[in-house]
C-alpha positions in Angstrom: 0.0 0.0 0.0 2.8 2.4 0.9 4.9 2.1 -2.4 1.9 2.7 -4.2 1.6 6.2 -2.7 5.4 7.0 -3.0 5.0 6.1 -6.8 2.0 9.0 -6.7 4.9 11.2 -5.1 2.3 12.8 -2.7 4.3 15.8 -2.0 3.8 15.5 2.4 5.9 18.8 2.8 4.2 20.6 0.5 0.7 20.3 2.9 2.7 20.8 6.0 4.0 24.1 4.5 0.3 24.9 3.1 -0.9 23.7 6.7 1.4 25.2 8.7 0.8 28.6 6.5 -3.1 28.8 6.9 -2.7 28.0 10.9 -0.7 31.1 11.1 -2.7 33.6 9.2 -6.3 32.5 10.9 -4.6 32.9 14.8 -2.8 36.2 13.8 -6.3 37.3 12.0 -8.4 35.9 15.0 -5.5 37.0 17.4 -6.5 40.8 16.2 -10.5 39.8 16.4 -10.7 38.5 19.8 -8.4 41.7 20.8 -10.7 44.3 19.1 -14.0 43.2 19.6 -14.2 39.5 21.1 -15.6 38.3 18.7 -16.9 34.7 19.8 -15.8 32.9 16.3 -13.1 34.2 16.1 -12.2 33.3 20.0 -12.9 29.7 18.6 -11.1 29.8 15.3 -8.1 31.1 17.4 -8.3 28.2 19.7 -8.1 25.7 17.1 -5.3 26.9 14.9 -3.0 26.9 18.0 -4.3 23.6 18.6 -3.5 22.2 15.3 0.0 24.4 15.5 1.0 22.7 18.5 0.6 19.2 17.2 2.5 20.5 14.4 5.5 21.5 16.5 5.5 18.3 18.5 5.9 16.3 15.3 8.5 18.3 14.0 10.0 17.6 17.1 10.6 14.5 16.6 12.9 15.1 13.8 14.5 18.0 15.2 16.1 18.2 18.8 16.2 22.0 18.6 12.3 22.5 18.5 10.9 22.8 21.9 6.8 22.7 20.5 5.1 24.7 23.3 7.9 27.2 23.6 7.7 27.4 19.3 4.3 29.1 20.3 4.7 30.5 24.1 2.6 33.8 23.5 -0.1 32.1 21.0 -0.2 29.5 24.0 -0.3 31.9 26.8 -3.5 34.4 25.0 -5.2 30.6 24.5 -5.1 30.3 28.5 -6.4 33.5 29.1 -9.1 32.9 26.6 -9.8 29.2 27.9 -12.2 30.0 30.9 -14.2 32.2 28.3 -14.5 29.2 26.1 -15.1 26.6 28.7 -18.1 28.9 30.5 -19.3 29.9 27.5 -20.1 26.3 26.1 -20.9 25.2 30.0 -23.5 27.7 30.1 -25.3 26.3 27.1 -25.0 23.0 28.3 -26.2 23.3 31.7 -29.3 25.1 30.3 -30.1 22.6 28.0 -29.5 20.0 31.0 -32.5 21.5 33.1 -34.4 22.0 29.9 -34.4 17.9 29.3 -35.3 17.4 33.4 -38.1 20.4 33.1 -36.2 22.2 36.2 -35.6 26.3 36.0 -31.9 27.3 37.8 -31.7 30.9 37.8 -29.6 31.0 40.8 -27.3 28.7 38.1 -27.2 31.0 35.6 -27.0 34.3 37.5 -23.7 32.3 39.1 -22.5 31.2 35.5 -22.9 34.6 34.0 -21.1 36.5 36.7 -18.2 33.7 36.4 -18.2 34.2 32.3 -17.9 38.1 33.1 -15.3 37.5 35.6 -13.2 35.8 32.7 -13.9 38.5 30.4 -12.5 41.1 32.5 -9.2 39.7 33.3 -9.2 38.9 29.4 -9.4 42.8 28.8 -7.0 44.0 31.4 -3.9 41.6 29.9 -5.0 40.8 26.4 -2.2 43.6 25.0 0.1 41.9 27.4 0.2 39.0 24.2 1.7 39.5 20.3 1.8 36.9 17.3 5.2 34.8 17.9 4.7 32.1 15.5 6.5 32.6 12.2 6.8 30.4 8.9 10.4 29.8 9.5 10.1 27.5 12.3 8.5 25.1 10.4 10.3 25.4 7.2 14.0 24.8 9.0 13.0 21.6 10.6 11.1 20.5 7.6 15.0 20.3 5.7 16.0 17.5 8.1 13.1 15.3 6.3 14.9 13.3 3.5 11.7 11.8 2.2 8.1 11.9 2.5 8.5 7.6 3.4 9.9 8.9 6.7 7.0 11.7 7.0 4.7 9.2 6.6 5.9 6.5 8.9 6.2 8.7 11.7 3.0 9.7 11.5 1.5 6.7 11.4 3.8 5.4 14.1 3.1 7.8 16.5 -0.9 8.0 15.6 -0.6 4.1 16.6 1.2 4.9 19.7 -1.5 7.3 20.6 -4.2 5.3 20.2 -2.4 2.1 22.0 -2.2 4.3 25.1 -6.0 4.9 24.9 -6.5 1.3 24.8 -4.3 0.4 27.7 -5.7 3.3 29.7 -9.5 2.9 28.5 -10.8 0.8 31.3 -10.0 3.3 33.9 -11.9 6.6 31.3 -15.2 6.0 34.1 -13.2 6.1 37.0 -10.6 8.5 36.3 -11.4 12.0 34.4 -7.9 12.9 33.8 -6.8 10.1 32.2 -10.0 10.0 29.9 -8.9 13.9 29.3 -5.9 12.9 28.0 -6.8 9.9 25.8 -9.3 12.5 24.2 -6.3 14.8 23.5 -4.4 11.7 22.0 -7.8 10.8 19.6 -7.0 15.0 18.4 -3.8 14.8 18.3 -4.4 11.7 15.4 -6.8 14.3 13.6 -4.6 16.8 13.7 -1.7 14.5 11.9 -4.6 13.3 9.5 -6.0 16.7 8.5 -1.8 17.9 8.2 -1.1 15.5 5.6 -4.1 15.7 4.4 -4.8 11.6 4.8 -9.0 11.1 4.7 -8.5 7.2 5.9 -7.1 5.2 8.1 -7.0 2.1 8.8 -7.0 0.5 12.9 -6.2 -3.0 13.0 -8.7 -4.3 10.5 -11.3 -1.3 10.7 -11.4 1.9 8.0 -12.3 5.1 9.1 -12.7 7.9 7.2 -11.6 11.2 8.9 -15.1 12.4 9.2 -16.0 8.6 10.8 -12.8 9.3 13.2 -13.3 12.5 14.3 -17.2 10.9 15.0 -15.2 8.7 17.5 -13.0 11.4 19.2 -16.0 13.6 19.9 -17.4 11.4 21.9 -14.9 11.6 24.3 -14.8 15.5 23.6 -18.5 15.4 24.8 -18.0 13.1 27.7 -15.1 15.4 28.8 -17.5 18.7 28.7 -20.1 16.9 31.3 -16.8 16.0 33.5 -16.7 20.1 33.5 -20.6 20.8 33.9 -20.5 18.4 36.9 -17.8 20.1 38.8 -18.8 23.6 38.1 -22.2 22.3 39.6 -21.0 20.7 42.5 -18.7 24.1 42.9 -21.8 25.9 43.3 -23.8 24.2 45.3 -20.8 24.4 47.8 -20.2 28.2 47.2 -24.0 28.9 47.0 -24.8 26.5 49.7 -27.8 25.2 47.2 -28.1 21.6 48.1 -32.2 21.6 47.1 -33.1 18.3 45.3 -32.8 20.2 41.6 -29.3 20.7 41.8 -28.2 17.2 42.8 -30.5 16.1 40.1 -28.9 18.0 37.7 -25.8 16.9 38.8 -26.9 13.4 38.8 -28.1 13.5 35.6 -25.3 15.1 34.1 -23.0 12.5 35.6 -25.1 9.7 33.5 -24.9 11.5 30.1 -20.8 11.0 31.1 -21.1 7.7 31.5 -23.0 7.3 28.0 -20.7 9.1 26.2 -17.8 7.2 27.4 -20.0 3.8 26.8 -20.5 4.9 23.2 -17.0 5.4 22.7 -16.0 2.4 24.0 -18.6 0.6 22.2 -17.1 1.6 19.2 -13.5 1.7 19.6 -13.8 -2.3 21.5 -15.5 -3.1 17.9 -11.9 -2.1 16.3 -9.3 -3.2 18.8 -9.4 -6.9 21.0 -8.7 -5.4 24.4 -5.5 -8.1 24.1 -4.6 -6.7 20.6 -1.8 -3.8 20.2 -3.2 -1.4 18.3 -1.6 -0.9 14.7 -2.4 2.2 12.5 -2.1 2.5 8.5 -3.1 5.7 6.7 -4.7 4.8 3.6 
């Protein structure tokens, strides 16, 4: 299957340069966006191209010792923390509303608390958000780019590390119910495989035995994404009820209930990822 691409000479450094270009340009445009008039899109848009530059980095890493990947993008990384409570309140917000809607309870104490945290947030956004300016440059991915002799060697460690990923995620998935940080950072290692996919532009892969396309894959990874996002709605509940001192029955059911639509998520995700991997089975990853 490999030679078969190499005889297609899919040029690999060609889309990392492409890649690499159009993740600059949309955080240095969204950069300026969020600064003028936080502008919520743009807040996200910023979000993910630092995302996909950091994955970037990393795997350049690999094939050059002098690349450091979150020191590549320190100030893009530090203006994504600021902006990350924002973000995370913003979507809880949502969430925690459509929560009460589906159990037919109001929680206006809830929201009144949410909305003074998501303005908390945005005020500490406005007083340091000149503190942050563009670092990341085209440069520091072109230099480590000329220590690639081929795009066989891009290739196979990108598939070699997307199998490593997803091998961890297998070892670690029986503890995802029991233990949200390790679930948290099994769905960073599902991205991170995106990330690779959507870099070298690759729209299948192949798990064992199992296709995906990206779309299917990234089907897969949200799941966790979602089961992580109830993991934060359940603790900024439980932080209010011990702030507030609201223990009524509403608040533990939402709570409650929030904690089962966890569970499900992580159920659906290991419902489908146990249908692709034998939990004795090393997990072995093709792109196709």
């Amino acid at each position: 299957m490999f030679k078969e691409k190499s005889a297609e000479r899919i040029p690999f450094k060609e889309y990392i340069i492409e890649y690499a270009d159009k993740q600059i340009e949309t955080a240095f445009m969204n950069m300026q966006s969020v600064k003028d008039d936080f502008d919520e899109e743009a807040v996200h848009d910023f979000r993910v191209s630092v995302k996909r530059m950091r994955v970037l980095m990393w795997f350049l890493s690999l094939f050059d010792e002098q690349i450091v990947a979150d020191e590549s993008i320190a100030n893009e990384r530090s203006f994504f923390k600021l902006l990350s409570p924002i973000r995370d309140r913003q979507v809880q917000m949502q969430r925690l509303n459509d929560t009460a809607h589906e159990l037919s309870i109001s929680i206006p104490a809830l929201q009144k608390y949410m909305v003074k945290r998501l303005q908390k947030a945005k005020r500490r956004f406005q007083v340091h958000k000149h503190d942050f300016m563009p670092q990341m440059h085209f440069e520091m991915v072109k230099v480590p780019l000329s220590h690639i002799l081929s795009d066989e060697m891009l290739l196979r460690e990108a598939e070699s590390q997307a199998g490593l990923l997803l091998e961890k995620a297998r070892l670690e998935m029986p503890h995802f119910i029991s233990d949200d940080d390790v679930m948290h950072e099994s769905r960073k290692d599902f991205k991170k495989v995106v990330y690779l996919m959507e870099m070298l532009k690759v729209r299948k892969l192949r798990i064992n035995s199992k296709e995906f396309t990206l779309k299917e894959f990234k089907n897969l990874q949200e799941a966790l994404g979602d089961a992580h996002d109830y993991v934060v709605g359940r603790k900024m509940v439980r932080k209010f009820m011990f702030k507030k001192d609201k223990y009524g029955q509403k608040y533990h059911r939402l709570a409650e209930w929030i904690d089962r639509k966890r569970i499900l998520e992580i159920d659906r995700f290991k419902d489908q990822f146990n249908f692709v991997v034998h939990p004795e089975n090393k997990v072995h990853v093709v792109f196709v």
